[in-house]
N, C-alpha and C positions, 0 to 999 in steps of 0.2 A: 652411640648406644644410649647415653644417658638423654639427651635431645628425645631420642625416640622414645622413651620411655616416658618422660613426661607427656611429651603428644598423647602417649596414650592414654595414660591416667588423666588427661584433661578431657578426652572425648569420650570419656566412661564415665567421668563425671555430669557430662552434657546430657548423656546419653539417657537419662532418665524423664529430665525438662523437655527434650524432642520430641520422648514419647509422650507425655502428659499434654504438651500443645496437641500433637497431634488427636489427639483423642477429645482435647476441649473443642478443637475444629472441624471432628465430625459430628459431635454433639448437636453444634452450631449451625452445620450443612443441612445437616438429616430431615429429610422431608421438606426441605424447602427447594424453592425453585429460580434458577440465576438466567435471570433475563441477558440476553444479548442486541443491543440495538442498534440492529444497521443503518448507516446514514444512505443508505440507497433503494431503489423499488425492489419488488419479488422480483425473481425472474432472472436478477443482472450476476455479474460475477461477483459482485460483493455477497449478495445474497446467498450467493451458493456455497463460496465459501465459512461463510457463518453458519449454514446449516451442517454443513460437514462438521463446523466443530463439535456445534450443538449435540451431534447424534453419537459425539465421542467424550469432550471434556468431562461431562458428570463424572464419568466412571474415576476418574483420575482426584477426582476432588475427592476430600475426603468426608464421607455421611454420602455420597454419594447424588447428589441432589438433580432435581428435574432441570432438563438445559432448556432455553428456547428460545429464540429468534423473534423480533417485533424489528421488521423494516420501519424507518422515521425516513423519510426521504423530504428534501427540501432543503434548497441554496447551498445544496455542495456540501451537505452535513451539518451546517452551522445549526439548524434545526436540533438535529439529534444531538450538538455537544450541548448546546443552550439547557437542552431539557436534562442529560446525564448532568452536568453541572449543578442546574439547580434544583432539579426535583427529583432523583432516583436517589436509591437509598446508598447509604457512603457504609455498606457492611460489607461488601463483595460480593453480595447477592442482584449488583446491577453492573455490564461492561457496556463498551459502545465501540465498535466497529467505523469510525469514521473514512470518507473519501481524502487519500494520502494525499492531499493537498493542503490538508488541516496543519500537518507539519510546519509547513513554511509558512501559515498565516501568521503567525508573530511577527516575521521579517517583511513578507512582500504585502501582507494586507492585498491581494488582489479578490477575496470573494466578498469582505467589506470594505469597501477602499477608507469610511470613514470612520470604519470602527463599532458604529449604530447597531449592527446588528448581534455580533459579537459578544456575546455574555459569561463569555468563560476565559478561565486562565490556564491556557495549557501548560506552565509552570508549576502548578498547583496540581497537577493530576500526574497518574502514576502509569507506567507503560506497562501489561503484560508480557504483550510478546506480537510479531508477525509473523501468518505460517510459509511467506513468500517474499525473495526480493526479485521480482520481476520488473524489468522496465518494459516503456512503451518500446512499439518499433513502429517505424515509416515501413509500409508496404504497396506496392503497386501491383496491380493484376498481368496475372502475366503475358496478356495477348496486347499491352501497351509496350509503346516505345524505352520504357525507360527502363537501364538495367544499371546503372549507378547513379552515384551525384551529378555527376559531370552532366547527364541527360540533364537533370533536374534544374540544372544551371540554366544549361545551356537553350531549354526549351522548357514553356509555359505548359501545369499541369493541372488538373482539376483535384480537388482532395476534399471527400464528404468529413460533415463535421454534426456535430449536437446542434451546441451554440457556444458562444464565447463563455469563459471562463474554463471551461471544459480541457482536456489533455488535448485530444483531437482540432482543437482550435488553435490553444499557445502554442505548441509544439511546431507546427507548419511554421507560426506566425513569427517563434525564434528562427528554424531554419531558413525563412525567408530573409531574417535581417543579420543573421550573426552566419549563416554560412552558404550564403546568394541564390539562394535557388528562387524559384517562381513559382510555385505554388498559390493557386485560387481560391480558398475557401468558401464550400459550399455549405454553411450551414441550414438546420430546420430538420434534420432528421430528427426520428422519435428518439432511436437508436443505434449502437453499434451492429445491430442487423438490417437493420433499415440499410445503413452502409454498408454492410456488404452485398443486399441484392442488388443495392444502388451502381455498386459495383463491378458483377456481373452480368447486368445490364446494359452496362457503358456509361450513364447517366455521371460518373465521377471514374479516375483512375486508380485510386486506394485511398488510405486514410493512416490514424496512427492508432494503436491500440495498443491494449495492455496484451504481452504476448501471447499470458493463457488464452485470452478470445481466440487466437489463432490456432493454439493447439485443440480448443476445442472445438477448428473445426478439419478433423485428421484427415477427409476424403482430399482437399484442398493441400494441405502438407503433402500426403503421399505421390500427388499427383503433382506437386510444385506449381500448384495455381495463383499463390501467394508470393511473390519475390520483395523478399526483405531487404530492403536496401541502406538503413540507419539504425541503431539499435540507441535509445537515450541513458543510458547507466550511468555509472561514473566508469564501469571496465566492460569489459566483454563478457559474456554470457557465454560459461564452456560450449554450451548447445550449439552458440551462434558465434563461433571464433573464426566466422572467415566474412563476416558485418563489422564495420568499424563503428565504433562510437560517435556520434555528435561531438563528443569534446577532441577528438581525433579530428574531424574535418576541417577543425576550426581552422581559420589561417593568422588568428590574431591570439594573443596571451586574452586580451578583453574579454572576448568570443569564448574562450574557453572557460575565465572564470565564472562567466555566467551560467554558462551551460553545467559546469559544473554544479555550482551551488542546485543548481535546478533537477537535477540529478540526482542528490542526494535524494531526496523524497522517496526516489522508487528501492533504497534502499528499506524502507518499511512498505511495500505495499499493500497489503490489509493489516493496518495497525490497528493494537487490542488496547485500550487504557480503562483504567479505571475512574470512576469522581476522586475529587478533595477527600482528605479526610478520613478516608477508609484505614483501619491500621494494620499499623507497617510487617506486625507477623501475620494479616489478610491476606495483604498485598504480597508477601510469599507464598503462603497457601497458593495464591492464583497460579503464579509466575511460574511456581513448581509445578501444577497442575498442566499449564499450559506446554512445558517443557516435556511432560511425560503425554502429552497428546501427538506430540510433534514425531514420537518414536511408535507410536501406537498404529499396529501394521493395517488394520481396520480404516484408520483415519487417512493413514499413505495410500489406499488401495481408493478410497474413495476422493480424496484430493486428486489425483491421476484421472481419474472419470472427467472430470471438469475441467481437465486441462491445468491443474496448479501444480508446478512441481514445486512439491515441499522442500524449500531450502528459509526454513526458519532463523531467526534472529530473535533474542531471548530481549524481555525487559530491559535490564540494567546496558544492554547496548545497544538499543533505542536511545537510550537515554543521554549515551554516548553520541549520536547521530546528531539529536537534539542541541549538542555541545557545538561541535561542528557546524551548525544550521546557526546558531547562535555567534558564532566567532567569524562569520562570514565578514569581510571588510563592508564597509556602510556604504563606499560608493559603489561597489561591484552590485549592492543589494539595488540601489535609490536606481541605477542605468536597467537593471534585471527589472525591477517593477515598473518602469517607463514601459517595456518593451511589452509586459504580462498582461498590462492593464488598457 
């Protein structure tokens, strides 16, 4: 009793300093307007996602402030952190939306191999939050031959792609080397619609996408036009617990820690962070904000529309993820970036 009673006297004491932030930080918000910039074109899922936040986070922040979306697209984001890095303002009033590849650039260096382009320190910046951890999935159309690996193995298969560096490229390009299949990569498409008419078509067999592309396209689901055959996570996806993982097909420990490390990524799929600098009771402001968006039934109903099921991951365990990305063994990383690059 006596335990609990100090708790309490200590958070009655707090309890006035919470409220006086909080009220300096609408001050601060009020009438201004927080840019959100996506490292992707209109139109794509990154985009959409962003907008969804945009038309929800204001409300959650406190002073209430204008949201809004500037797509940066170029070299896989590196564009957009270069610029959130060095030119947007370090108040909370600038985030960046990067392509979840950005994670692993510290370790694998695959979108600058020599570094050149690269102007930022993702050490140095602060994670709000992602509203999804979706991995990719291997899919094939269902009026082809193929209904597991074993197909995949055992016969040559055509699979639309972007262009290299791309999920739709490496992804194949691991399965081809760490768990045998024979996969062709056809890249040059604009986009992942391109591959899917491409697809319907015949022109290619399937490809690998991020899942919500696939939920949002539900005529396709409902009818089972899509046969999911790999799923990349590091687990299973409640929705899809009868797909085995990549890191499941492996048949080697090697194969697996790579796959693994590479995995982790889709554990932040639309990662939110912030520049350098910004400070540290901002950067709660956000995270709290971001966290009260994630519950916000408005933002779930319109996240749903687009195919994202919201299964968020807060800041501080990003940053956890981060940890893990970072403790990765050196040779498992040096063999994984041979195969990426």
């Amino acid at each position: 009793m006596k335990t609990i009673f100090r708790l309490l006297l200590v958070v009655s004491a707090l309890l006035p300093s919470i409220s006086a932030q909080a009220q300096d930080e609408a001050v601060f918000f009020k009438g201004k307007t927080v840019r959100i910039l996506v490292g992707g074109a209109a139109g794509a899922a990154y985009d959409f996602v962003g907008r969804a936040l945009a038309a929800h986070m204001g409300r959650h922040i406190p002073g209430e402030p204008s949201v809004i979306v500037e797509n940066m697209p170029g070299a896989a984001s590196i564009v957009m952190m270069n610029t959130l890095y060095n030119r947007a303002a370090r108040d909370g009033t600038a985030m960046g939306m990067p392509l979840n590849g950005i994670v692993l650039e510290p370790r694998l260096k695959s979108l600058s191999r020599d570094g050149s382009n690269v102007h930022f320190d993702l050490s140095k910046m602060r994670f709000v939050g992602t509203p999804a951890q979706q991995p990719q999935v291997l899919w094939v159309w269902h009026q082809t031959p193929y209904a597991s690996i074993e197909d995949l193995r055992s016969q040559s298969s055509n699979f639309g792609s972007t262009a290299p560096g791309g999920d739709n490229y490496i992804l194949p390009t691991l399965s081809n080397a760490l768990l045998g299949t024979q996969m062709k990569i056809i890249a040059g498409y604009k986009g992942v619609n391109d591959i899917f008419l491409a697809t319907e078509q015949g022109e290619v067999h399937g490809a690998t996408v991020n899942f919500s592309s696939l939920l949002g396209k539900p005529d396709w689901m409902a009818a089972g036009k899509a046969r999911i055959l790999i799923q990349f996570g590091t687990e299973r996806l409640a929705s899809l617990k009868d797909v085995p993982t990549a890191i499941e097909l492996a048949k080697d420990e090697a194969s697996r820690q790579m796959l693994r490390v590479y995995a982790t990524k889709f554990k932040t799929t639309y990662p939110i962070l912030l520049p350098p600098d910004v400070p540290a009771a901002r950067v709660r402001t956000m995270q709290g904000a971001f966290d009260a968006t994630m519950l916000d039934k408005a933002f779930i109903a319109d996240a749903e529309k687009i195919g994202i099921d919201v299964s968020p991951l807060g800041g501080p365990e990003i940053e956890k993820v981060m940890a893990e990305i970072e403790a990765a063994p050196q040779d498992v990383i040096d063999r994984l970036r041979l195969l990426v690059n």
